[in-house]
C-alpha positions as CSV (number, residue, x, y, z in Angstrom):
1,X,0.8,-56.3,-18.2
2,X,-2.8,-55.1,-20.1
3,X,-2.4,-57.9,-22.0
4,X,-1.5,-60.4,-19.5
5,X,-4.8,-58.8,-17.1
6,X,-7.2,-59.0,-20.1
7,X,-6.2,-62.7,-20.2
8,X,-6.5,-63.7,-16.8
9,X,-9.9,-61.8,-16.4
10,X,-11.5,-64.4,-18.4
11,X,-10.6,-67.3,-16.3
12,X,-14.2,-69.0,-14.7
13,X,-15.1,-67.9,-11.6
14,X,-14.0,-71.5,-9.7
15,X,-17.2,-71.7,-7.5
16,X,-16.4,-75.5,-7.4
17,X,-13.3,-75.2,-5.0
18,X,-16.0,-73.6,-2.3
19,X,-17.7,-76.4,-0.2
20,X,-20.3,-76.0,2.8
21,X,-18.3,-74.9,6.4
22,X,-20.5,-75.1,9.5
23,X,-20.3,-71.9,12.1
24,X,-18.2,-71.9,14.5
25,X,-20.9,-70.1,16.3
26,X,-24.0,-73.0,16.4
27,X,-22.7,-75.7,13.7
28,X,-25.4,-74.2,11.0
29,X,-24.1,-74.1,7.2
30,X,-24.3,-69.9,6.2
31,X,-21.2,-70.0,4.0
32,X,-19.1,-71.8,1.3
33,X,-15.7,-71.1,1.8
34,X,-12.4,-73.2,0.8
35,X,-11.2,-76.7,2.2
36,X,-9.4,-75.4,5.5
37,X,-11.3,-72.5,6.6
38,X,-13.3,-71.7,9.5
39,X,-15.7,-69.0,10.3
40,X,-17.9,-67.7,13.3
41,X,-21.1,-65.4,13.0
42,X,-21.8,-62.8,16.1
43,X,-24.4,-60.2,16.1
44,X,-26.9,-61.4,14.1
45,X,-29.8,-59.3,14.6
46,X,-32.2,-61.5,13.4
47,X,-33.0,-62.0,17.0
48,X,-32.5,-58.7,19.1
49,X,-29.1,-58.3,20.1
50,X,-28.6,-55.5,22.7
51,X,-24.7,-54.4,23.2
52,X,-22.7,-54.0,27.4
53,X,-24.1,-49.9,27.1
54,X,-27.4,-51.3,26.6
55,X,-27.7,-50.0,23.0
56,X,-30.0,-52.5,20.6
57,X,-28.2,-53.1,17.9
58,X,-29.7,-51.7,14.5
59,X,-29.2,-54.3,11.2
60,X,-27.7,-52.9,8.2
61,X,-24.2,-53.8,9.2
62,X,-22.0,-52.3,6.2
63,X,-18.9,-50.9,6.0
64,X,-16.5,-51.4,8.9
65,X,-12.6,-51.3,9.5
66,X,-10.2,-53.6,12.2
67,X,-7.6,-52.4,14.9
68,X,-5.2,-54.1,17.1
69,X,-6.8,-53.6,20.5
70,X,-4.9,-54.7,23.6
71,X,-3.7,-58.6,24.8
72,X,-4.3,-59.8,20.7
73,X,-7.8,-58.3,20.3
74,X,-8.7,-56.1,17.5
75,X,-11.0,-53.3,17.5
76,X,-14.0,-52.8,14.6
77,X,-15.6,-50.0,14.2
78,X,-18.9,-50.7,12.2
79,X,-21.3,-48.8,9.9
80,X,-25.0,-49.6,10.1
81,X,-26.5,-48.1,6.9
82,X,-30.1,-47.2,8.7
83,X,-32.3,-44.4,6.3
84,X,-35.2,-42.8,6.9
85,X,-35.9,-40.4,9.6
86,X,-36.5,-42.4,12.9
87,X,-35.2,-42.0,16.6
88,X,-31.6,-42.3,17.2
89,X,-30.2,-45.7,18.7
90,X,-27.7,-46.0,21.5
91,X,-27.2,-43.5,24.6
92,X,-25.2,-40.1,24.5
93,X,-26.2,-37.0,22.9
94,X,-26.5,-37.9,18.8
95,X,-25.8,-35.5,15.6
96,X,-29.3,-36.0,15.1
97,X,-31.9,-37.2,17.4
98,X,-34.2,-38.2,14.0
99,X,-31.6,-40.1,12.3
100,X,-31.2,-44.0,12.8
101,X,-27.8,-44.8,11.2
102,X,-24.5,-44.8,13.0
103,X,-21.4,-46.7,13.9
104,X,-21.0,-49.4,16.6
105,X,-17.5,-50.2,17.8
106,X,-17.0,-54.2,19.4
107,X,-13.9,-56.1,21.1
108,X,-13.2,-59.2,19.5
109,X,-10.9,-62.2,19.5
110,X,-9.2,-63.2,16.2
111,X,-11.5,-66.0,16.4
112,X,-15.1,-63.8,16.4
113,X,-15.4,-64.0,20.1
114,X,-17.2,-60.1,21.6
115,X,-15.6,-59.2,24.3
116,X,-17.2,-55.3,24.3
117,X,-19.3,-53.3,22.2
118,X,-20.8,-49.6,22.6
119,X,-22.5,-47.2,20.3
120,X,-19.4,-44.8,18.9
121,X,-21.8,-42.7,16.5
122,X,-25.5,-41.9,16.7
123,X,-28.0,-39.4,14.7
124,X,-26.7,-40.2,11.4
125,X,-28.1,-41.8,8.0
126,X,-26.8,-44.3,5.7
127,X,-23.9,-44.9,7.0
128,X,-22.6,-46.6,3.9
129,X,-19.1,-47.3,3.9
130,X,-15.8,-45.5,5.0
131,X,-12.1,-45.9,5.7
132,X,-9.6,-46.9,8.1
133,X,-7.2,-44.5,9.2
134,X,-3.5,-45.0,10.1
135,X,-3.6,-42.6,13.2
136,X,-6.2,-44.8,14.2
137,X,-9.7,-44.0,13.6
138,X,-12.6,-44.8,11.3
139,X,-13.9,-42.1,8.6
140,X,-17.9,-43.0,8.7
141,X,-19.8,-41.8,5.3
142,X,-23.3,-41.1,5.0
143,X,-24.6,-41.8,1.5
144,X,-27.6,-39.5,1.4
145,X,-28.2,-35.7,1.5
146,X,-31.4,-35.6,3.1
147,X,-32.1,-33.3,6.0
148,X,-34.8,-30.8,7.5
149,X,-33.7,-28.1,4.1
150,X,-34.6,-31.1,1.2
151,X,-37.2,-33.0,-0.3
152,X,-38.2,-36.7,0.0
153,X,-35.6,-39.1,-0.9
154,X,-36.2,-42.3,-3.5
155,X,-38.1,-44.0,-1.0
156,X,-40.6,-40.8,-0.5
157,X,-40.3,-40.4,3.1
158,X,-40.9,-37.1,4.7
159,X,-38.0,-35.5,5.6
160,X,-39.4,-32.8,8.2
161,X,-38.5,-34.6,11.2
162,X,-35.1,-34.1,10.7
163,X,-33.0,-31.6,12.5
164,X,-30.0,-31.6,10.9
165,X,-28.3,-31.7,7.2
166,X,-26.9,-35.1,6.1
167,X,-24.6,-36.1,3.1
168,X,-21.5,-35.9,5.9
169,X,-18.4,-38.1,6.6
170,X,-17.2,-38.1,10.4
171,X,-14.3,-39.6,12.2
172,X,-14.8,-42.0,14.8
173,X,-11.4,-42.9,17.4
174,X,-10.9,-47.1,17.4
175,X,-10.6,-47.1,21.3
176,X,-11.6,-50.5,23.3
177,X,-13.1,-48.1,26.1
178,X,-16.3,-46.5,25.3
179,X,-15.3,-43.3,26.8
180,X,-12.7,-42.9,24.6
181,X,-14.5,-44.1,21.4
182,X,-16.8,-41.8,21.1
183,X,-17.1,-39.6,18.0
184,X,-17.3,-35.9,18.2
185,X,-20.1,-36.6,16.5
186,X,-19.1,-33.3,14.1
187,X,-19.2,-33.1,10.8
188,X,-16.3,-32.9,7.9
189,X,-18.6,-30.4,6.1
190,X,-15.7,-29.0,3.3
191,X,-15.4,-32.9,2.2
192,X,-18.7,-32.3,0.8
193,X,-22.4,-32.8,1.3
194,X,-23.2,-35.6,-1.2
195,X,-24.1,-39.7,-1.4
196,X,-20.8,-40.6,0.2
197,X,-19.7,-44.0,-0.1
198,X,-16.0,-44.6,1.0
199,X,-12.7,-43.0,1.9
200,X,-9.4,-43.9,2.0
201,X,-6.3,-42.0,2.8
202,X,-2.6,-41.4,1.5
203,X,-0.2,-40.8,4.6
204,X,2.1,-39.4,2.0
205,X,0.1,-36.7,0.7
206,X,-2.2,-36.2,3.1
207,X,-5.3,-36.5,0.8
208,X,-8.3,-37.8,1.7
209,X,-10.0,-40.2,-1.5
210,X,-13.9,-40.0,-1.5
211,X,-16.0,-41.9,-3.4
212,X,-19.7,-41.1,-4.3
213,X,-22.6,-43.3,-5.5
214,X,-25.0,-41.5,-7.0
215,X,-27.5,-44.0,-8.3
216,X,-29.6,-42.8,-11.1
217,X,-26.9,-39.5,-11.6
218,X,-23.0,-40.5,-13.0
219,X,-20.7,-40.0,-9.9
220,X,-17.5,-38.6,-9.2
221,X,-14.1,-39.3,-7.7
222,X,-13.0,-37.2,-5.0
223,X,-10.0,-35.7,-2.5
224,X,-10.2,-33.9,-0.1
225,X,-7.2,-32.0,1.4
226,X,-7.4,-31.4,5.0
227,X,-6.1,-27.5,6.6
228,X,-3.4,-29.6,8.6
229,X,-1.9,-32.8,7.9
230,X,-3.8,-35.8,10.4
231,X,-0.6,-38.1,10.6
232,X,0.9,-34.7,12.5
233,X,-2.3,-33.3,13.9
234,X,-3.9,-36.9,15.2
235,X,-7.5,-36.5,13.9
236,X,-8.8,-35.2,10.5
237,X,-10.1,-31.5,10.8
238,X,-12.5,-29.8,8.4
239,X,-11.7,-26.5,6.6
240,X,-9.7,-28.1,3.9
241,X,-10.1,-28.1,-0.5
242,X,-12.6,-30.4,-1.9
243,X,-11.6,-31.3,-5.7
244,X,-12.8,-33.7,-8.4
245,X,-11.2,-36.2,-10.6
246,X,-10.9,-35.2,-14.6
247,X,-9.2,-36.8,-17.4
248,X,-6.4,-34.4,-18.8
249,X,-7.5,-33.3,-22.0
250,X,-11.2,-34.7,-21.9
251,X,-13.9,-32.8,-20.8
252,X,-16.8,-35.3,-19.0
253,X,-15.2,-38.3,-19.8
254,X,-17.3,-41.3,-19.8
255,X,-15.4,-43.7,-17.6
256,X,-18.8,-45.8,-16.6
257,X,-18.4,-46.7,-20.3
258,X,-16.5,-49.8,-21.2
259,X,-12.7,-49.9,-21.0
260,X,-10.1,-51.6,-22.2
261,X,-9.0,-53.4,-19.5
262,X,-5.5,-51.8,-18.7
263,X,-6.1,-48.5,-20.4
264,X,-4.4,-45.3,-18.5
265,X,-5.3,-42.4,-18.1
266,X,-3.4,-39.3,-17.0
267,X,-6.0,-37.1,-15.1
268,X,-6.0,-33.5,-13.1
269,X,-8.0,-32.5,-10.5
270,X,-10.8,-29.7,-10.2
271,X,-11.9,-27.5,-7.5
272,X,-15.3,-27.9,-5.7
273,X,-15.6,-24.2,-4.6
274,X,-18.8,-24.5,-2.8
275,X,-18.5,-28.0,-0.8
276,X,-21.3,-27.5,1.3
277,X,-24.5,-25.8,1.3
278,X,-28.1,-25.2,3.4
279,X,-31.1,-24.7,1.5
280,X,-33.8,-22.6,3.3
281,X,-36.9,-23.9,4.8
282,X,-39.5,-23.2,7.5
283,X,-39.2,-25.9,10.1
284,X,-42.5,-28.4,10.1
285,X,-43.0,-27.8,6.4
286,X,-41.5,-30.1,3.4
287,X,-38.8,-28.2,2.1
288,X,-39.0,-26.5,-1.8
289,X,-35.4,-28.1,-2.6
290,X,-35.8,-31.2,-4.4
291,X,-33.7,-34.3,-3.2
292,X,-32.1,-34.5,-6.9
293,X,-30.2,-30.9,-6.8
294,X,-28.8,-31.3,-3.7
295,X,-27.5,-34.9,-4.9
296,X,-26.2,-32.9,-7.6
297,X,-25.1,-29.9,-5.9
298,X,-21.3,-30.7,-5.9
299,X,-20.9,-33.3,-8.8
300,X,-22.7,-30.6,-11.0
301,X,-19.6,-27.7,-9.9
302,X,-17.0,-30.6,-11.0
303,X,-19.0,-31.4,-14.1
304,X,-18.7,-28.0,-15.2
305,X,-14.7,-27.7,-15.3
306,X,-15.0,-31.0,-17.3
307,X,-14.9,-33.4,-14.3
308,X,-14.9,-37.0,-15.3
309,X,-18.4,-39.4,-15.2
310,X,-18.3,-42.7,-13.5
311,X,-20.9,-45.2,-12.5
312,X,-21.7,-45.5,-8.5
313,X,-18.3,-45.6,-7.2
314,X,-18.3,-47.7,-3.9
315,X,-15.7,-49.4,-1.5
316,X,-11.9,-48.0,-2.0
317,X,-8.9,-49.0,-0.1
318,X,-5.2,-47.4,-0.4
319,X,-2.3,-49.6,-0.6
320,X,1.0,-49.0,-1.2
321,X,0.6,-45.7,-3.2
322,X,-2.8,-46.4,-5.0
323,X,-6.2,-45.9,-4.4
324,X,-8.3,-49.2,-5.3
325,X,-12.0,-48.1,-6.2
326,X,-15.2,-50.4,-7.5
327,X,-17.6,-48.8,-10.1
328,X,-21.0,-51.0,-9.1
329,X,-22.4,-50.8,-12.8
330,X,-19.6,-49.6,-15.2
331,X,-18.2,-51.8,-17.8
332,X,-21.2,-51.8,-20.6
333,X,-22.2,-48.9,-22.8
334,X,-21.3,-45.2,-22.2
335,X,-24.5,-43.2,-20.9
336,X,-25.9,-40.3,-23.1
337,X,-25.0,-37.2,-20.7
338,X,-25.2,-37.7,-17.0
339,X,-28.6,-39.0,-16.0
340,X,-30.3,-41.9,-16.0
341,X,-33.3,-42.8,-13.7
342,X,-32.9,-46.2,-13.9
343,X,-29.7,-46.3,-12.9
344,X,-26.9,-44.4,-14.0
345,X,-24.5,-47.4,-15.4
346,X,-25.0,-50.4,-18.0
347,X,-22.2,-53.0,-16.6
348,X,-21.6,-55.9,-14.3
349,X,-18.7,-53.6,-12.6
350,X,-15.6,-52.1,-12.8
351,X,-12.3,-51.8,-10.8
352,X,-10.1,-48.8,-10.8
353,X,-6.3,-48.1,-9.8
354,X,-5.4,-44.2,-8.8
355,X,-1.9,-44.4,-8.8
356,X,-1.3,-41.3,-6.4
357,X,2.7,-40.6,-7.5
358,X,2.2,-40.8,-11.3
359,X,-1.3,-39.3,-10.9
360,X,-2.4,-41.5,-13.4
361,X,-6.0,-44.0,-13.6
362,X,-5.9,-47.2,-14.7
363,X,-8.5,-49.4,-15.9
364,X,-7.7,-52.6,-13.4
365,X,-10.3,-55.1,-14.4
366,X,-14.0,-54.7,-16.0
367,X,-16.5,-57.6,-15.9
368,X,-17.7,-59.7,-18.8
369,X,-21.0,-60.3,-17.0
370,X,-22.9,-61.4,-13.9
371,X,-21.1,-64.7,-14.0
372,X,-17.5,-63.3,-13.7
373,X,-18.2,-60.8,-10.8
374,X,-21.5,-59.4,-10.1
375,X,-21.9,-55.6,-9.2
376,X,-18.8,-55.0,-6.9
377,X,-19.1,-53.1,-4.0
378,X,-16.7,-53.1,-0.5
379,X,-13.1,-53.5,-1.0
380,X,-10.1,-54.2,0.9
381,X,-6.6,-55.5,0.3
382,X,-5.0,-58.2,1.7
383,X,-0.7,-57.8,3.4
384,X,0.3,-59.6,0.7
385,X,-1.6,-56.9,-2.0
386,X,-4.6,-59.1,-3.3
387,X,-7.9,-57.1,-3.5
388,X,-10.9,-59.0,-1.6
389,X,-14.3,-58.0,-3.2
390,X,-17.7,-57.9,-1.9
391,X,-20.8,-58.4,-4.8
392,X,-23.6,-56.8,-4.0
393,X,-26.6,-58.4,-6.6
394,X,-29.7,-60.0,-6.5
395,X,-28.6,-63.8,-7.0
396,X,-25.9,-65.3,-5.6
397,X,-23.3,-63.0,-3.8
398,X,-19.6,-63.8,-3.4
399,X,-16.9,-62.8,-2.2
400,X,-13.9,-62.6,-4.8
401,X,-10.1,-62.4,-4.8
402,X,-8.7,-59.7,-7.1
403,X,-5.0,-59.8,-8.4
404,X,-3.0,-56.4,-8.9
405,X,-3.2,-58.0,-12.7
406,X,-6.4,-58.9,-12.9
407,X,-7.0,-62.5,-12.3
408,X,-10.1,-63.3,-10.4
409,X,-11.3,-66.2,-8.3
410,X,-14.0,-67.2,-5.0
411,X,-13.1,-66.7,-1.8
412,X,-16.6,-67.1,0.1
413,X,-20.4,-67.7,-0.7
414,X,-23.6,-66.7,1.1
415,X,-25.7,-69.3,1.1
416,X,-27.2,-67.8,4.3
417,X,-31.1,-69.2,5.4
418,X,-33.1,-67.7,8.3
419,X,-34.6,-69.4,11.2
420,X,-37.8,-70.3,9.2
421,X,-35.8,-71.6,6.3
422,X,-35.9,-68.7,4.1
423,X,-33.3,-68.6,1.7
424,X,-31.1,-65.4,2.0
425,X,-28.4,-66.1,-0.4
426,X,-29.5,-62.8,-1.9
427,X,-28.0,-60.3,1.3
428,X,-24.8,-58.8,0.0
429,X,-21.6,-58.7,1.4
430,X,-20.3,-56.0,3.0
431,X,-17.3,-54.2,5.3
432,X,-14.8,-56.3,4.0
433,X,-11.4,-55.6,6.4
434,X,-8.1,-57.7,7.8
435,X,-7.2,-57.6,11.1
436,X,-3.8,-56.0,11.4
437,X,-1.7,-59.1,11.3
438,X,-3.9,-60.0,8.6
439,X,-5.1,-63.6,9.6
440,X,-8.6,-62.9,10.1
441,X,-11.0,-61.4,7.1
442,X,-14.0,-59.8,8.9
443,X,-17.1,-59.2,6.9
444,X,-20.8,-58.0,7.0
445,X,-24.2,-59.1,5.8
446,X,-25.8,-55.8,5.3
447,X,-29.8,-56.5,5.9
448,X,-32.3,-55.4,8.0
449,X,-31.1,-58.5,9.8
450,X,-27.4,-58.2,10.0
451,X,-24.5,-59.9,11.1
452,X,-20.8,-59.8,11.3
453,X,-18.2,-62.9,10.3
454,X,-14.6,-63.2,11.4
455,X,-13.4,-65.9,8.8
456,X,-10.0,-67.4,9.3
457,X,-7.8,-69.9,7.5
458,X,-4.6,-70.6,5.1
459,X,-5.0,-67.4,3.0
460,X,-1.5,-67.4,1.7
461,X,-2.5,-70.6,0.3
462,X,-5.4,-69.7,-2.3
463,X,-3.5,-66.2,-3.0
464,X,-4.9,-64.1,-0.8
């Protein structure tokens, strides 16, 4: 099977079976997709967009799951990756009243239609990505540790307007009815306070899978075991054993390095035995803690029992026993130790298999450049098991189809413009997730202006 994935990995990205599709939505042209398919945009923020609890809509659409709802709706629950410290959006009583990022939940037809849409989580900060639960909720990650206790992050913005710690993930119900959709708005504080990206869950096990992208630091791969098993217990409760992914017999293996594509590794796990942690400060005042060791704080814990190095681990999804993960930048030459300012990481991108049973990584697929797939970021699977990836770059982004052995191809292309004709081809993908019956892909433009696709069509047809 290595063989037969290192193969098929070199196939040419087939860019030429995508052709112009007008939206659904006004007739403009905003993506290539294959002959048959058929797309419509909703809340683009581009223009303001204000949601039936009178919330206005922040951009940064990211990561974001899909429910059944009732009468053939489904329900998505939505990250908006907002940083900075800034007033909350949307009504109720947020985490933190200085924190702009959050989830939005919306009612929608198969076909992209909104039928209802509230603010489910307020007062957070870069809300990055997350998972979809099977007892029916979305786990919301903030990738950040900012807060009122730590210095300015990478942009240098003062963090003493903040009230409370971030670096958190928190569960938010999938319910139509804002009343019941509303997050406890509490924080999961033994899965760890660092740059959370995704999660995804084994009903099995009970394990919670984190990722973390920590960009200029290498970054680990996580679980997280609740106190009480959330299949039995209906919601995910804090309290539980945070631990870190090592390779068995390796100490600080340097997985962001290049792989052979199909290589395995048997791993073991670490414990995190300090999770969480507050840093003291006087309120008004810009905290003594640098940003960079709490970034560090829990990475560093696994790093000393020989945890494992990886570069910025992003989406995941689980499927059928294994943990599907995207390392943005791995793939090119190994790092010396475990910084690098400029960005911790010297591929085009990586994908991983955590095959939960065996307990055993595998190398799925590595990139042989920009070309092939382009810093890979948001991932979901499709019913019948093919992995649909969002790039994330600078140039064009795509969306790409990922076989369980490693053969690549185009699924979509942004080749987005805004109303004054500028060309925003360059606005990633993001939030990537199949409705339950798995005939409608909805996806995210994560800018300051936003929006949200529902894209529908003969996937069965072009392998997905």
């Amino acid at each position: 099977m290595a063989q037969q994935a290192a193969q098929a990995a070199h196939v040419a990205p087939r860019a030429v079976d995508l052709v112009p599709v007008e939206d659904k939505r006004d007739g403009k042209v905003r993506l290539h997709l294959p002959p048959g398919f058929k797309y419509r945009s909703f809340h683009d923020t581009e223009a303001p967009v204000v949601l039936h609890d009178g919330t206005e809509l922040p951009g940064r659409h990211d990561g974001m799951g899909a429910f059944r709802g009732p009468d053939d709706t489904f329900i998505l629950v939505r990250n908006h990756e907002v940083n900075n410290p800034r007033p909350a959006f949307g009504p109720g009583k947020p985490y933190d009243p200085m924190a702009g990022g959050g989830t939005t939940t919306i009612q929608v037809t198969r076909r992209g239609e909104v039928l209802r849409s509230f603010t489910s989580l307020n007062g957070t900060m870069m809300n990055c990505s997350g998972g979809r639960m099977p007892w029916g909720a979305w786990v919301t990650c903030e990738e950040t540790v900012n807060g009122p206790d730590v210095g300015p992050d990478f942009t240098g913005a003062s963090n003493v307007p903040l009230t409370k710690p971030h670096g958190y993930v928190f569960e938010v119900p999938a319910k139509h009815r804002q009343s019941a959709g509303q997050s406890t708005r509490k924080p999961i504080r033994n899965a760890g306070r660092f740059a959370h990206e995704a999660v995804s869950f084994d009903p099995k096990d009970g394990y919670l899978y984190l990722t973390e992208d920590n960009f200029a630091f290498a970054s680990g791969f996580y679980r997280y075991r609740p106190p009480a098993h959330p299949m039995k217990a209906g919601r995910l409760k804090d309290g539980g054993r945070l631990q870190m992914l090592k390779v068995k017999g390796t100490r600080n293996a340097h997985l962001e390095g290049h792989q052979v594509e199909g290589a395995t590794y048997d791993v073991q796990w670490v414990d995190i035995d300090e999770p969480d942690v507050l840093y003291p400060y006087e309120p008004g005042e810009v905290a003594p803690t640098p940003n960079d060791t709490a970034l560090t704080h829990v990475s560093s814990q696994g790093w000393a029992k020989g945890a494992a190095y990886f570069s910025r681990l992003e989406g995941q999804v689980y499927d059928r026993g294994v943990v599907y993960f995207t390392s943005t930048q791995g793939g090119g030459l190994a790092e010396d130790g475990s910084h690098d300012p400029a960005g911790f990481g010297n591929g085009s991108g990586q994908v991983w298999a955590y095959h939960t049973r065996s307990k055993r990584l595998r190398a799925l697929f590595q990139s042989s450049g920009p070309l092939q797939l382009d810093l890979p970021d948001n991932i979901t699977t499709s019913p019948r098991g093919t992995l649909v990836v969002c790039e994330d770059n600078t140039n064009d982004n795509f969306i790409r189809g990922l076989s369980p052995n490693g053969r690549i191809w185009d699924i979509a292309l942004n080749r987005l413009r805004s109303s004054t004709d500028v060309d925003r081809s360059n606005d990633e993908f993001a939030g990537s997730t199949f409705s339950p019956d798995g005939r409608t892909l909805f996806v995210n433009i994560q800018a300051s202006a936003g929006m949200t696709f529902a894209i529908w069509g003969p996937w069965r047809s072009i392998g997905v």
